[in-house]
C-alpha positions as a printed NumPy array, in Angstrom:
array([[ -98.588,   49.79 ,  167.005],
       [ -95.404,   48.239,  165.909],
       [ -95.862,   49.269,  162.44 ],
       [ -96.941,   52.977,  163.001],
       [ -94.073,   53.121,  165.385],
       [ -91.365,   52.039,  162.1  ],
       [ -93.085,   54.652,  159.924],
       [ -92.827,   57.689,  162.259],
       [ -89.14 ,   56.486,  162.667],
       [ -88.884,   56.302,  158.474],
       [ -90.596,   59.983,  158.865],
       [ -88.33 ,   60.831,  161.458],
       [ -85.077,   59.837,  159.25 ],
       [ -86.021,   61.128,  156.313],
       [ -86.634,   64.682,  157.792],
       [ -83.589,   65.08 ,  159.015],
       [ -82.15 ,   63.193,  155.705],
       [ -83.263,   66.39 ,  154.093],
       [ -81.262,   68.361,  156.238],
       [ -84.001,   71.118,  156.384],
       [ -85.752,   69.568,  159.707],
       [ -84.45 ,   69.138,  163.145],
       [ -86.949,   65.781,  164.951],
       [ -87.669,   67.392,  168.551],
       [ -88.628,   63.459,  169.129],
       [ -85.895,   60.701,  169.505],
       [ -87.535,   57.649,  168.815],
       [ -85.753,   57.319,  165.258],
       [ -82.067,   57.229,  167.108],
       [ -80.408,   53.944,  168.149],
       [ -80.02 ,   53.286,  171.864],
       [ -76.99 ,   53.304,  173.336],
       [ -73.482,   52.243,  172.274],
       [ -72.92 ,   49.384,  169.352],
       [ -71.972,   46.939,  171.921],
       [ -75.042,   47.346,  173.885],
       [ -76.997,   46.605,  170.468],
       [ -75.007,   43.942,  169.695],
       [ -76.227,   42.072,  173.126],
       [ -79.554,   43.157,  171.659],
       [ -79.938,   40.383,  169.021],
       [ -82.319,   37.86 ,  168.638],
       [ -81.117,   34.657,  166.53 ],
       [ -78.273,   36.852,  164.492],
       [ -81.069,   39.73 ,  164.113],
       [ -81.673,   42.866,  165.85 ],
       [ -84.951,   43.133,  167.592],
       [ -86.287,   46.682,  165.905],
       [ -87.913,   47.65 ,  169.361],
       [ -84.985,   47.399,  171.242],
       [ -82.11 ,   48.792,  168.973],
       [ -84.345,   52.536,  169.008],
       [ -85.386,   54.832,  171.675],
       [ -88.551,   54.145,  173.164],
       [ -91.99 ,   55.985,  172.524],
       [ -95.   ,   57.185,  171.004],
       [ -95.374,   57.217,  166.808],
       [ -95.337,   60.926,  167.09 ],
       [ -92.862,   63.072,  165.395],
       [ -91.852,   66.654,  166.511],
       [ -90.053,   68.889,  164.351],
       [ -89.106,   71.935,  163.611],
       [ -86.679,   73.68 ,  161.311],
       [ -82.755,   73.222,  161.364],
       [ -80.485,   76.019,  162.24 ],
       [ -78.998,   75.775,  158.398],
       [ -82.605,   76.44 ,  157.166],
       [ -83.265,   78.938,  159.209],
       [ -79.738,   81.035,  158.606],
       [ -80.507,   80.29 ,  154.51 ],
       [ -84.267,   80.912,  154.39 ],
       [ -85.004,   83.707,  157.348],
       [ -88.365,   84.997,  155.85 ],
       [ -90.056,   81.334,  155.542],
       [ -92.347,   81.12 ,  158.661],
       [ -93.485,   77.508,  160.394],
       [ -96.886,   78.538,  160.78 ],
       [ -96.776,   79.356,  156.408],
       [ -95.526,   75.551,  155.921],
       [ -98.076,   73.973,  158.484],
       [-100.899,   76.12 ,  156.599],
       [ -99.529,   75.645,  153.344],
       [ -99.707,   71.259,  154.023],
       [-103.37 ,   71.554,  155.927],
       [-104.056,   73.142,  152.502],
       [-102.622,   69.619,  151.227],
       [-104.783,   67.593,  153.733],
       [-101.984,   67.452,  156.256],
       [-102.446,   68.487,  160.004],
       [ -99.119,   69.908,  161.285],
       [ -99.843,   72.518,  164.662],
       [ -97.168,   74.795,  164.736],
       [ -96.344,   74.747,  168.254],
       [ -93.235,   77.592,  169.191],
       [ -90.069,   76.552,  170.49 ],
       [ -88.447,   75.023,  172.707],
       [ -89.589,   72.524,  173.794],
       [ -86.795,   70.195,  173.823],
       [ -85.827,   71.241,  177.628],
       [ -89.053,   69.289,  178.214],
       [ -88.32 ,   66.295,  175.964],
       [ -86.094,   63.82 ,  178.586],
       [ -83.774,   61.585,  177.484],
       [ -84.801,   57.872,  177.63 ],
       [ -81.455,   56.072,  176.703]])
C-alpha cells in the first residue's frame, strides 16, 4: 500500500510539474507548516507517511486554467479516449468536484 501510495504522489507531482494538469487529490502536498514536519522525524529522517496528506493512491486531475486559456478546442474526454487507445483507463468525470474534496491537514 505504502508503495502505490509514493507512486500516485510521484504521478501526482509530476502532473502538475508539467504545468498542464491541476491534481483534484492532495495526497502529493506536505502537511502542515515546516515546523510541524520537523517534529515529524524519525532518527534525523522524515517518516514519508506523515510529512504528506493522508489518503487513497488515487489521483484526480483535470486540466489547468493556463491549458485551458492556451489550448480551448482540446477536450478531456479526446485525451482520456486518446490514452484508453494507449491501454490507459482515465474516466472523464466533469467538474467540480473539488467543493466535495475536504481538506485533511
Amino acid at each position: 500500500m505504502q508503495n502505490a501510495l509514493r507512486n500516485a504522489r510521484l504521478l501526482s507531482k509530476a502532473l502538475e510539474g508539467s504545468g498542464w494538469y491541476t491534481c483534484e487529490s492532495g495526497i502529493h502536498h506536505k502537511c502542515g507548516t515546516w515546523e510541524k514536519l520537523k517534529e515529524k522525524t524519525v532518527g534525523g529522517e522524515h517518516d514519508a507517511a506523515t510529512l504528506y496528506n493522508p489518503g487513497l493512491p488515487v489521483v484526480a486531475f483535470r486540466f489547468s486554467d493556463t491549458f485551458r486559456k492556451e489550448f480551448p478546442r482540446v477536450k478531456q474526454q479526446s485525451v482520456s479516449t486518446l490514452l484508453r487507445v494507449k491501454g490507459y483507463i482515465i474516466p472523464s468525470i466533469p467538474p467540480p468536484l473539488r467543493a466535495f474534496l475536504p481538506s485533511l491537514c
